[in-house]
BANU-133126 format. One record per residue (C-alpha): residue in three letters; x, y, z. Coordinates in pm, whole numbers, plus 50000, padded with zeros to 5 digits. Layout:
ALAXYZ ...
This chain:
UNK500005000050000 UNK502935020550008 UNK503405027649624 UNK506755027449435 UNK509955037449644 UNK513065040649593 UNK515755011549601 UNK517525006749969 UNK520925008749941 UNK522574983050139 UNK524534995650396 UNK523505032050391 UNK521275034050683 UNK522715004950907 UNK523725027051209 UNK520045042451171 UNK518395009651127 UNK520054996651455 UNK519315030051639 UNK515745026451561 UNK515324991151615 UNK517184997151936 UNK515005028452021 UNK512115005651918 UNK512864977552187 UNK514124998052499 UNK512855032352494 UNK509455023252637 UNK507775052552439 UNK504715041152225 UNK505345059651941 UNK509005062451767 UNK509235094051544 UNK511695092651266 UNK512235132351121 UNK514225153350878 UNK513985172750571 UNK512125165150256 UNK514085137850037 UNK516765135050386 UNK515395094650293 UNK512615088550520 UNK510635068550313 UNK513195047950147 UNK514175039050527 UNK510545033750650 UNK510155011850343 UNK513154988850431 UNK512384989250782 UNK509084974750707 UNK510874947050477 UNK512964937250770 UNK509974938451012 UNK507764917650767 UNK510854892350755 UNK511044888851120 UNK506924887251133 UNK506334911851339 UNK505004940051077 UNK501144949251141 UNK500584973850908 UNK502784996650685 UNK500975026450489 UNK502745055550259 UNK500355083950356 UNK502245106850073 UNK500655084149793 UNK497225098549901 UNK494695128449930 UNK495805136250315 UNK494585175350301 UNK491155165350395 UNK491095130650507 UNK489985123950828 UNK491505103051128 UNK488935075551110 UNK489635071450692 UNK493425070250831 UNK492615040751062 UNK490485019150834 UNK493575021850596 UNK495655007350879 UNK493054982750962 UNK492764973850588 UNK496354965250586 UNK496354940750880 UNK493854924650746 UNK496164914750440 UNK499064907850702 UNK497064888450945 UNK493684872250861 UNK492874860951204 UNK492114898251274 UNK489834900851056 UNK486874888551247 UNK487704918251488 UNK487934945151240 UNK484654933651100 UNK482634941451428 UNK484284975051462 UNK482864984051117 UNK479634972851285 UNK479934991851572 UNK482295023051500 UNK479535046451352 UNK480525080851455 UNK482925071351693 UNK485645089851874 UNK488805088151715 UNK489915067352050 UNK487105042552020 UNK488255039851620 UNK491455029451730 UNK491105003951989 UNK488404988251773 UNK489564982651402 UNK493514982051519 UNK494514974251876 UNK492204947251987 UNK492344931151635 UNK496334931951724 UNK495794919051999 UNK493214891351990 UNK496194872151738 UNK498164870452048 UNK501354871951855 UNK504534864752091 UNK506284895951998 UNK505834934951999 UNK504124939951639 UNK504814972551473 UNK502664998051259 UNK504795017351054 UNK503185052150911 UNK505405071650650 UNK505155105050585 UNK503085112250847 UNK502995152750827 UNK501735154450512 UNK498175153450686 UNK496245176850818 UNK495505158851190 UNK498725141951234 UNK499745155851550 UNK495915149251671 UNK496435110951583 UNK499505108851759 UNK498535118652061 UNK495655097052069 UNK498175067651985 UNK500245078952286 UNK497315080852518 UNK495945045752435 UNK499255029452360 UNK500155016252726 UNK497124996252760 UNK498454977552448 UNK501984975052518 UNK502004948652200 UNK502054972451961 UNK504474998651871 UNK504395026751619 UNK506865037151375 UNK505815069751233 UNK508495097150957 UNK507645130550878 UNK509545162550810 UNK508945174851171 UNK509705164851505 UNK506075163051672 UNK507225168752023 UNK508565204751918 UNK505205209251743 UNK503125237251970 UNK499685211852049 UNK498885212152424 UNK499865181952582 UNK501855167952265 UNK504935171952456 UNK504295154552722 UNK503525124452501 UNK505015090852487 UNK507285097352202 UNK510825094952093 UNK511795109951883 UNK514825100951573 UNK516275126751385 UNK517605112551071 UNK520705130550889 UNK521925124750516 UNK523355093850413 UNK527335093350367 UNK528975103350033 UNK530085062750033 UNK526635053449960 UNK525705086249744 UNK528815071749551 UNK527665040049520 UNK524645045849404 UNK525785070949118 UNK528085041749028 UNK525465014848948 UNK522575038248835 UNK524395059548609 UNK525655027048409 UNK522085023448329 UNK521575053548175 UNK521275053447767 UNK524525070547701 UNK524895080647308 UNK528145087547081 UNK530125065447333 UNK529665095447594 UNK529385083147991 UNK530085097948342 UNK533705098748457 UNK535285095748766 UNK535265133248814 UNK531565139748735 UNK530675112948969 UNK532895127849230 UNK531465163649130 UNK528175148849204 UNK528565131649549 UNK529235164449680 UNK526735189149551 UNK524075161249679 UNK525285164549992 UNK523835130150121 UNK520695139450002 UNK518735110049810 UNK516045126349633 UNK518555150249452 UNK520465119949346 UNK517725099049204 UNK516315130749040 UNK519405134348907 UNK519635098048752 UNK515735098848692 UNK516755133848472 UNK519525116048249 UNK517375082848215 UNK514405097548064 UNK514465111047674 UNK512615139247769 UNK514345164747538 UNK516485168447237 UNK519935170247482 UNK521455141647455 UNK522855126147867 UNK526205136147845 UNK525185177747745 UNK522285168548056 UNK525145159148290 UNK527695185248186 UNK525005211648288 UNK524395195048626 UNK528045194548760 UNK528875223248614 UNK526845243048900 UNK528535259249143 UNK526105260849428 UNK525325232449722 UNK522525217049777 UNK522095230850084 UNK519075247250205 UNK517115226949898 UNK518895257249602 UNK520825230849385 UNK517645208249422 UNK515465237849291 UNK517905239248996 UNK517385211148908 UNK514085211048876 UNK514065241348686 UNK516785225948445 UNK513955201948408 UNK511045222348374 UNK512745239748117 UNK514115207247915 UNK510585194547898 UNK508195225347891 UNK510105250947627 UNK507665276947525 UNK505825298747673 UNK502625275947470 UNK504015244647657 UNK504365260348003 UNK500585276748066 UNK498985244347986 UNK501525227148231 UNK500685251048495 UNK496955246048471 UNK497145209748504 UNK500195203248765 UNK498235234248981 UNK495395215548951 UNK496855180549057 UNK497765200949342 UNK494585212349440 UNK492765178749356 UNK490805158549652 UNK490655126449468 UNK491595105949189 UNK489255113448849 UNK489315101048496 UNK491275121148207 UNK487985126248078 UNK486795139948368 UNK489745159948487 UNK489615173448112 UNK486515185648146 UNK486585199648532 UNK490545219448406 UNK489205232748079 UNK492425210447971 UNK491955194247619 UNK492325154147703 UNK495255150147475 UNK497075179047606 UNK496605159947960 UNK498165128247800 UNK500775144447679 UNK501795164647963 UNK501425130048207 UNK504385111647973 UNK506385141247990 UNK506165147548370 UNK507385109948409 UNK510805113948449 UNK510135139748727 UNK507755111848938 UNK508905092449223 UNK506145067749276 UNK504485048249006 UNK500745051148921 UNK498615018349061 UNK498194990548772 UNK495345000748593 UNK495135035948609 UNK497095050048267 UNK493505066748201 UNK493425083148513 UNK494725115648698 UNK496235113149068 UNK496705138049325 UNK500245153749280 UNK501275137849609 UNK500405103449478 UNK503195107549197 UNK505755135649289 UNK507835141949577 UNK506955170749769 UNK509925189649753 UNK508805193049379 UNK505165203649473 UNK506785230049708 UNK509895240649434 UNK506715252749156 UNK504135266249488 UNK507045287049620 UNK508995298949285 UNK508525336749311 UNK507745360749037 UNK510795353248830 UNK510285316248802 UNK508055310048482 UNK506795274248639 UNK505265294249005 UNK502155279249005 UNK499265298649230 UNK497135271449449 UNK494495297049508 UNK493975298949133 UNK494335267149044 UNK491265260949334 UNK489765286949147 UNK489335268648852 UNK488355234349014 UNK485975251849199 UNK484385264348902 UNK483725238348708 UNK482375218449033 UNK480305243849043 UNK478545242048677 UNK478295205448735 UNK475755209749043 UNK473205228748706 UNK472835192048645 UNK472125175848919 UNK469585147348919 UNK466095156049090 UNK466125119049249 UNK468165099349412 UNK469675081449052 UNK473025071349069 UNK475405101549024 UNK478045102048742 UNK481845099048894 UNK482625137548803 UNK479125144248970 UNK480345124849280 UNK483435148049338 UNK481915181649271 UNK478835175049515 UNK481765166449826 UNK484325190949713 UNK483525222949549 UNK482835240949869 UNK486605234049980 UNK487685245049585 UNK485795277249667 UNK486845280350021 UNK490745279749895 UNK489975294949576 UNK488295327949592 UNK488385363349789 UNK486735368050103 UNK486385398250064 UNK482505410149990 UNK483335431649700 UNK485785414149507 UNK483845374849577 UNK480375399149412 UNK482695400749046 UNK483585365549051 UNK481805343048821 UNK481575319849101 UNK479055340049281 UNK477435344548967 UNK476815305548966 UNK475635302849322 UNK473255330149266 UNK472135314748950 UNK470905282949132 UNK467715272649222 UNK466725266049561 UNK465745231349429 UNK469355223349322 UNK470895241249638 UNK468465218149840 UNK469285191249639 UNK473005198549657 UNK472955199850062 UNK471115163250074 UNK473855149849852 UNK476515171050046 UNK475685150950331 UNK475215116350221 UNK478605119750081 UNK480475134050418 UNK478605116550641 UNK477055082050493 UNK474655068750726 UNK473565096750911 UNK470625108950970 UNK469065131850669 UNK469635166250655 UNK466505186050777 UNK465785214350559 UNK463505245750525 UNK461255257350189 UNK463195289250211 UNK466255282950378 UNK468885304250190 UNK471695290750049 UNK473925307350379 UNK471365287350569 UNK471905255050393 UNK476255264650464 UNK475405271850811 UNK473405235050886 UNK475835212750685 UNK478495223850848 UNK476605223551233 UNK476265185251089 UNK479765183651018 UNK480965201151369 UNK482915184151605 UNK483805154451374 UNK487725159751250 UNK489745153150924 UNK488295159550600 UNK485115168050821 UNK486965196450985 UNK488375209650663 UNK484835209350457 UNK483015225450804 UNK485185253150763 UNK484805255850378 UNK480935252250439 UNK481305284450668 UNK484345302550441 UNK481875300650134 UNK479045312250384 UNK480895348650468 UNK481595348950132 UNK477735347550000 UNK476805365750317 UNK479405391150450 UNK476545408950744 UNK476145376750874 UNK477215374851208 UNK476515343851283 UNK478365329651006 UNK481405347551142 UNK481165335151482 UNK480985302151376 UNK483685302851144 UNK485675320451418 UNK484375289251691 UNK485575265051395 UNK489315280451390 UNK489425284551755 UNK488375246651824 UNK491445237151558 UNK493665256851719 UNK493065240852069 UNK492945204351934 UNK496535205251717 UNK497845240951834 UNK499765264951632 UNK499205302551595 UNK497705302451267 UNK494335285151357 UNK493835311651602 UNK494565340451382 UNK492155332351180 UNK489585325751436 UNK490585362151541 UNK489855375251207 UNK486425361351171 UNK485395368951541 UNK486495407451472 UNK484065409251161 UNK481475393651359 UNK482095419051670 UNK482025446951354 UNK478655433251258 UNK477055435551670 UNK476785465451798 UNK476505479752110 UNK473305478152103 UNK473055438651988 UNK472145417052268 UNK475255397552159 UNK477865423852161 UNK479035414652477 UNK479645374152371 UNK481595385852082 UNK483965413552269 UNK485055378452486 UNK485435361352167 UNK487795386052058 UNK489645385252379 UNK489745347052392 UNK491275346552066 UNK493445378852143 UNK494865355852476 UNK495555322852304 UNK497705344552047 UNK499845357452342 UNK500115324952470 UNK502045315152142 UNK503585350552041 UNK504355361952344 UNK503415398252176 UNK502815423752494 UNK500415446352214 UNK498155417652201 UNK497775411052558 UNK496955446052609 UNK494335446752369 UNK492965413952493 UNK492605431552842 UNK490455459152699 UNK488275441152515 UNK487305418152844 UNK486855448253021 UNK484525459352779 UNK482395427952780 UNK482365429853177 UNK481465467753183 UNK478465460852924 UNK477495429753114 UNK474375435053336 UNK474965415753681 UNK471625395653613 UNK473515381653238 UNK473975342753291 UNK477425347153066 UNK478385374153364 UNK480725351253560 UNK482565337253208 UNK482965372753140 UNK484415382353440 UNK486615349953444 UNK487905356653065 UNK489195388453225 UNK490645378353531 UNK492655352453319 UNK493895379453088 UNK494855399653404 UNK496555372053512 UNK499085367253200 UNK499925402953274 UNK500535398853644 UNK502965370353574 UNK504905396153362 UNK504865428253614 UNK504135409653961 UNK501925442753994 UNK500325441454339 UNK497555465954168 UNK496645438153919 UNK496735407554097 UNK494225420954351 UNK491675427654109 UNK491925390953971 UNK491025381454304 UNK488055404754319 UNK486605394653960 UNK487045359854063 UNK485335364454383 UNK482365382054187 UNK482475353453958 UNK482255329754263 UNK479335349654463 UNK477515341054046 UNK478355298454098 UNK476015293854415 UNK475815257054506 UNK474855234154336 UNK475825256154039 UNK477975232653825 UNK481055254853769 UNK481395261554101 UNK483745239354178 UNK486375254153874 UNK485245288254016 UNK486275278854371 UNK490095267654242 UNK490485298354033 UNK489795318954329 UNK492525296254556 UNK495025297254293 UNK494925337454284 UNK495325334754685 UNK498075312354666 UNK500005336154369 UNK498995362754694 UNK500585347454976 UNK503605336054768 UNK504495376554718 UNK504535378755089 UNK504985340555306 UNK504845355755657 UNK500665363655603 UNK498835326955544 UNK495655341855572 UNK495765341555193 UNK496765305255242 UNK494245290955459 UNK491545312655291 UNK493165289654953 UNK492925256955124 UNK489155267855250 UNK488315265854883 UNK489805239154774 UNK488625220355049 UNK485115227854929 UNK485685219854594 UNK487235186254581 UNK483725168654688 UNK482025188054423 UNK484905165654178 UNK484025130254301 UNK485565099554146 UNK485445092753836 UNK485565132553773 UNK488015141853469 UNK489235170653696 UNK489325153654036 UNK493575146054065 UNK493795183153970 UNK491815192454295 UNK493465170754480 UNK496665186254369 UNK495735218554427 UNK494545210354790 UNK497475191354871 UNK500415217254722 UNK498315246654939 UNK499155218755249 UNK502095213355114 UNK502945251355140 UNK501585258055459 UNK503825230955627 UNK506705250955476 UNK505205277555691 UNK503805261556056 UNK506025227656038 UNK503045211456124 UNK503745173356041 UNK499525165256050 UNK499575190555729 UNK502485170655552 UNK500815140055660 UNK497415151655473 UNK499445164755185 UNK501285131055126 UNK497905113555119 UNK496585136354894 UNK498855133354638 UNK499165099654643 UNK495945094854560 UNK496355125354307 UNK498735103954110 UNK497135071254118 UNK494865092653863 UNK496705100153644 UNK498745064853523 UNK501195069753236 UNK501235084052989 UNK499015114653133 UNK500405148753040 UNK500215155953387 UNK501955129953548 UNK504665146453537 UNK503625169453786 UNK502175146753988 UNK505445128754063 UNK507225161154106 UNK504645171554367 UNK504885142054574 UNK508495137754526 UNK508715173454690 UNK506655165554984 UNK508325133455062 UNK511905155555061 UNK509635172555313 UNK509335147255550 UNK512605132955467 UNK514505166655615 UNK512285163655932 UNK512935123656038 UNK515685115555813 UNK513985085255712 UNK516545076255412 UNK513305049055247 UNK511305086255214 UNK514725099655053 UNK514935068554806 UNK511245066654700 UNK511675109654641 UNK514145104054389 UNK512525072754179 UNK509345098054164 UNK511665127854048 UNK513415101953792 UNK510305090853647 UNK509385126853649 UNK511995137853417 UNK511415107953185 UNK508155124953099 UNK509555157353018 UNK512035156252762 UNK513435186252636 UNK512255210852508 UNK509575205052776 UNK508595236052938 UNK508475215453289 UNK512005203153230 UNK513925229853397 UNK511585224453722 UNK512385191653714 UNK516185189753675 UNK516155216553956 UNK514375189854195 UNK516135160354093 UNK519315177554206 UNK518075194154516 UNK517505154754635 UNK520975143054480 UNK522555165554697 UNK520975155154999 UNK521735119354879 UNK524955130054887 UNK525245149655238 UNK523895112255356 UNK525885085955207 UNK529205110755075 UNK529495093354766 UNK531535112654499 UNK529485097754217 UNK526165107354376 UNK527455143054380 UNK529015142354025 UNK525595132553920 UNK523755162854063 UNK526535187053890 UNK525395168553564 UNK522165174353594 UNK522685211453708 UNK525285211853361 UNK521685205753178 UNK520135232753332 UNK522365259653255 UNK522075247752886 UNK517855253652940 UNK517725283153154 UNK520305305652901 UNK521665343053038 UNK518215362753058 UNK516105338253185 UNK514365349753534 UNK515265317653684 UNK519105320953587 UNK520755333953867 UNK518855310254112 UNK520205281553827 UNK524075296653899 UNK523535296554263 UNK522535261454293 UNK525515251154036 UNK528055270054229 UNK527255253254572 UNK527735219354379 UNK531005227754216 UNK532305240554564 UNK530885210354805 UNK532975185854534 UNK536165206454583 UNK535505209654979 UNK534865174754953 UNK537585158354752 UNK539825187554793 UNK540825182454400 UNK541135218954185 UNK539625206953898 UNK536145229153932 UNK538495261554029 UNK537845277153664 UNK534415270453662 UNK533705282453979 UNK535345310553891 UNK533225319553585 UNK530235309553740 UNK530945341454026 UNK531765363853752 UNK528705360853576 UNK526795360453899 UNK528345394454012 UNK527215406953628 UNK523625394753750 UNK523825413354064 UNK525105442653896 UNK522735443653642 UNK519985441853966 UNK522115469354065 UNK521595491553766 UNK517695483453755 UNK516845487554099 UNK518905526054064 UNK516775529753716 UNK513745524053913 UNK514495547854152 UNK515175574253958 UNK511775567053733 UNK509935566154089 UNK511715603654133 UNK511085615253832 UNK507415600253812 UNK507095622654159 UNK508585651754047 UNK505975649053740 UNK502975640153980 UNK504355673654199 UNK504535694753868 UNK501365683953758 UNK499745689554074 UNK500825724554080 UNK499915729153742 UNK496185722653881 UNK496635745554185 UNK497445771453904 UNK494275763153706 UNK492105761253982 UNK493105789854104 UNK492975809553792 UNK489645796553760 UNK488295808554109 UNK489785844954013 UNK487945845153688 UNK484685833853855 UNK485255862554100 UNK486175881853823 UNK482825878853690 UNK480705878653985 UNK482305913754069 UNK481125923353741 
């Protein structure tokens, strides 16, 4: 199922092969995740992997996700394809797979997994770990959405393993929770000039050499380094002299190719290339628009059509399409499926994608820059003249027919302006508005069988506008994922587009974004929900009873934009805008209390940047407000109750000596873990949050009862949340910490031991670039170092400066927790030379004062600028106030000025 691939060369990858294999057996991660760049090798190596796995009979499933239509399809198409495939591997599974088709209708994307894959896998019982392996991964929309699924189920099926490549590493990626997952991650680098040599040495003797020319030692060695270890350059390379695809004989092909004087790297030589061979097979300026047209509109394609068909949805003449498909050959690097030389594929089926991007990303000086939007454009279209004739009944649909009814809403979506104006002079409109409501009825039933086969019909209105008809196909659509997602969100683009005073539309679209954004992350998703929510906020006045949802909409988006931009302008704005929704809010408004939370959690991001006093104190009174709205049995009152704590504890951490703030904390918390009884979602988090307040108020009374309490709490805390939950990490770390407690108090060394297996674990969790690393590595060698003071071996303390060495290299000059970092480092370096009276740290020590004394004099400098902004602040607020004195004095002159007169 994985298509054509390029030949393994033997040898090339064996250090990676036994890395990953290794990685495979003894990492205890779920998921391994082999990543580079585009053509690094990936899927030659995922391909060879999957011959040695299928050898040793422990492959499951192996898929090549480029060779399909991944822009739109959803997770649960994804997982029949797996399922499909074990069924071919292993036939006892079968039975299995069958009843999840019977029972996985509309399914979450968990329930879609354990059903057609992991219980199939494991009702064979097979003695060994199997292994799925998934390549190309990232070339779909929800792959970071299906990973962490895979990583949340994976440990209740410890017989399976996954074996996923894409260009990106997924635990850098910016989802919540995704890097906290159970992944490990492979970074694969280029192969070695050896092999590159190698393979130019048998591959080029195949080439149809003429006049007795061939390659030479010296182009071969020319060649091995411009590729740079990079395969896909080579084979497009050999590919490029193989294929009689212009009057240039090989020899005037490869004379051009090592005579360039630029590397590969960065992908230029590679984009030279392809031009070269653009340019070889497309001459004139007649040859290149009708190559445009159709390769932009491979791109763009959902699904695989007829040449008939794709002739007549292009505008493309059929024999043009022929022609162009022969020529492009000697750029593809899969082959076609058997069976299919009438038929037109999805670029990604056929080309690699460092091709697709070379002609999408070109720039105005490249004649081959092909536009995506236009070439949407021009499917969308022609979709759209097919939906004229529709059939009135439910006859059987013509294959062309088929793929305009699903797709011409995401054509249009990708393909033409938003903006009112310029979407009015588009002959799409034109179309639309053409219509009849029949047809657009008609359309919407179809629309829906299609998407969502099985479901329950589409309930429609006599005179439901076409918006309307937008707005309901894609409420059917909401919620559902994958190609679902992307044609809910072309059902609402096209919907602004027809309609641009449509609020509602807006909101929606901006709801659609926003839920994206939350479920994979990434900035984009909620700049565009910010986008639509700000045209629907345009569109609601003051005086619209909704004004007041869609200023918090705007803020909400505003926030989660900080969150990932860290842009101060944004927070600011997001601040005002919540105030306004609060200030507009009537106190009798059931959406009062989310208001006035939306802003206190806004306020909060900016107290966590200027530890203003001022700021943090009205978090705690919005939050109180919002409390005094959640009376019992009020079903937020419980998450109202621990936003209030948490505010009190952020209170008594600014000053330790008053617990009132504490206890007040614990009060709360106390009252809202029975609100969170077992099996509540949220219930270890309020046990957390009761037993770190504990936690902290031993720190201040020494009160063993309260450790005692705390210990309890957070063991039960963490019996809820079993690997691998995102916040187990925590967890661990919270417990560890308390145990330290109570270890410094008795001395009990069993406390000290069980401390640091909980940190360890902890740390396992958070790999770098984990935002809870640092926090970790910091507690992990607090308890080394008591270790140490115990038992005084060397190695104990050599492992706690190691750990420390890792934390320098995460908390870099700048960072607020740096000097605390240095501090902690320092005392290390100078117990070990106390202790084994050896000079070896002297240097270090050394540079770790001097940059300690640049800290404190840096302090030094801001605390004096502060003092001389609080002077000259004064001095203003003196002027000023004079200044007033002045006016109001001139004022009462004037006014006895005139009453004289």
């Amino acid at each position: 199922m994985s298509g054509n691939r390029h030949e393994y060369l033997p040898g090339s990858r064996e250090s990676d092969v036994e890395a990953v294999c290794e990685a495979e057996s003894t990492s205890g991660k779920a998921v391994l995740c082999i990543h580079g760049p585009a053509g690094i090798g990936k899927s030659t190596l995922a391909g060879h992997l999957s011959d040695n796995y299928r050898s040793a009979g422990r492959l499951a499933a192996s898929i090549f996700l480029g060779a399909f239509s991944t822009e739109t399809s959803g997770p649960e198409t994804i997982v029949k394809m797996i399922a499909h495939e074990i069924g071919n591997f292993h036939s006892r599974a079968i039975p299995k797979i069958i009843e999840a088709m019977d029972r996985c209708h509309g399914s979450l994307l968990e329930q879609h997994l354990e059903k057609y894959i992991l219980e199939p896998l494991e009702s064979l019982n097979h003695p060994q770990t199997l292994i799925i392996i998934i390549d190309a991964l990232d070339e779909w929309r929800d792959h970071l959405t299906f990973i962490k699924s895979l990583t949340c189920l994976s440990p209740k099926y410890r017989g399976v393993r996954w074996i996923l490549t894409g260009r990106l590493n997924p635990s850098a990626s910016q989802m919540p929770g995704i890097d906290s997952a159970s992944i490990h991650a492979y970074a694969l680098g280029p192969i070695s000039n050896e092999a590159i040599k190698a393979y130019f040495k048998k591959y080029l003797k195949t080439v149809p050499w003429v006049e007795g020319r061939r390659a030479h030692s010296g182009d071969i060695n020319k060649l091995v380094e411009l590729c740079e270890g990079l395969p896909v350059w080579a084979a497009t390379v050999i590919a490029l002299l193989s294929h009689r695809f212009s009057e240039s004989p090989p020899h005037e092909i490869l004379a051009e190719i090592v005579g360039s004087r630029r590397k590969v790297g960065g992908g230029d030589l590679l984009g030279t290339l392809y031009m070269s061979a653009l340019r070889r097979l497309f001459t004139t300026l007649e040859a290149i628009v009708p190559f445009k047209r159709y390769f932009g509109a491979i791109i763009a394609l959902e699904a695989s059509l007829s040449i008939l068909d794709f002739s007549q949805l292009t505008g493309l003449p059929s024999h043009l399409v022929y022609r162009i498909q022969a020529s492009l050959q000697a750029l593809q690097t899969r082959s076609p499926p058997p069976g299919s030389e009438h038929t037109v594929h999805p670029a990604t089926a056929l080309f690699h994608l460092s091709l697709i991007e070379h002609v999408l990303a070109g720039g105005a000086g490249n004649p081959f820059t092909i536009s995506a939007s236009e070439s949407h454009s021009v499917l969308a279209l022609n979709c759209m003249k097919q939906l004229r004739s529709l059939p009135h009944t439910n006859s059987q649909l013509r294959a062309i027919q088929e793929y305009s009814v699903k797709y011409w809403v995401y054509h249009a979506a990708n393909g033409t302006p938003r903006s009112k104006s310029e979407w009015s002079e588009t002959e799409h409109c034109k179309i639309l508005q053409a219509l009849s409501v029949d047809i657009q009825q008609q359309w919407a039933r179809l629309f829906h069988k299609a998407t969502m086969p099985g479901d329950d019909e589409l309930k429609l209105q006599p005179n439901d506008s076409m918006v309307s008809i937008l707005k309901k196909s894609a409420a059917r659509l909401e919620g559902r994922g994958g190609d679902q997602w992307a044609l809910e969100v072309a059902c609402l683009e096209v919907a602004v587009r027809i309609d641009a005073e449509d609020p509602d539309a807006w909101t929606r679209l901006g709801w659609c974004y926003r839920r994206r954004g939350e479920s994979v992350g990434g900035l984009q998703m909620y700049e565009e929900a910010l986008v639509a929510y700000r045209h629907a906020l345009r569109l609601r006045p003051e005086s619209d009873p909704k004004h007041a949802e869609s200023l918090d909409n705007v803020s909400i988006a505003l926030c989660r934009c900080y969150e990932l931009n860290g842009n101060r302008n944004i927070l600011d704005e997001a601040i005002s805008i919540s105030r306004q929704a609060v200030e507009i809010c009537l106190a009798s408004d059931p959406d009062r209390a989310s208001y006035l939370n939306a802003l206190a959690n806004v306020l909060f991001e900016q107290y966590k940047l200027d530890n203003d006093l001022q700021t943090l104190q009205e978090v705690i009174s919005l939050r109180r407000e919002a409390l005094d709205l959640h009376p019992p049995p009020h079903p937020e009152r419980a998450t109202s109750l621990n936003n209030l704590a948490l505010a009190l504890d952020s209170l008594h951490k600014r000053n330790t000596k008053d617990i009132g703030p504490m206890n007040e904390a614990i009060s709360l918390y106390r009252e809202a873990l029975p609100l969170r009884p077992a099996p509540h979602p949220l219930r270890y988090m309020s046990l957390g949050n009761l037993a770190n307040s504990l936690y902290t108020l031993y720190k201040c009374n020494s009160d063993e009862k309260v450790l005692d309490e705390a210990i309890s709490l957070q063991h039960e805390a963490l019996a809820l949340v079993p690997a691998p939950h995102p916040d187990r990490s925590m967890a661990l770390n919270n417990l560890g910490m308390s145990l330290e407690a109570r270890y410094e108090r008795n001395h009990d060394v069993g406390m000290l031991k069980e401390c640091l297996s909980l940190y360890r674990e902890a740390l396992g969790l958070v790999p770098a670039p984990h935002p809870d690393r640092p926090a970790s590595l910091d507690n992990l060698a607090n308890a080394l170092l008591l270790q140490f003071e115990h038992d005084k071996k060397v190695e104990v303390l050599d492992e706690a400066i190691s750990v420390r060495r890792e934390l320098r290299t995460l908390c870099l000059p700048g960072h607020r927790f740096r000097e605390a970092d240095l501090e902690g480092f320092l005392h290390l370096l100078e117990r070990r030379r106390e202790f084994t009276g050896e000079n070896r740290d002297d240097a270090e020590i050394e540079d770790v004062k001097v940059e300690l004394a640049g800290i404190e004099q840096k302090k030094q400098e801001q605390r004096e600028q502060k003092k001389r902004q609080r002077r000259e602040e004064k001095e203003k607020r003196k002027q000023d106030e004079d200044e007033e004195k002045r006016k109001q004095n001139k004022d009462k002159e004037k006014r006895k000025q005139d009453e004289d007169e």
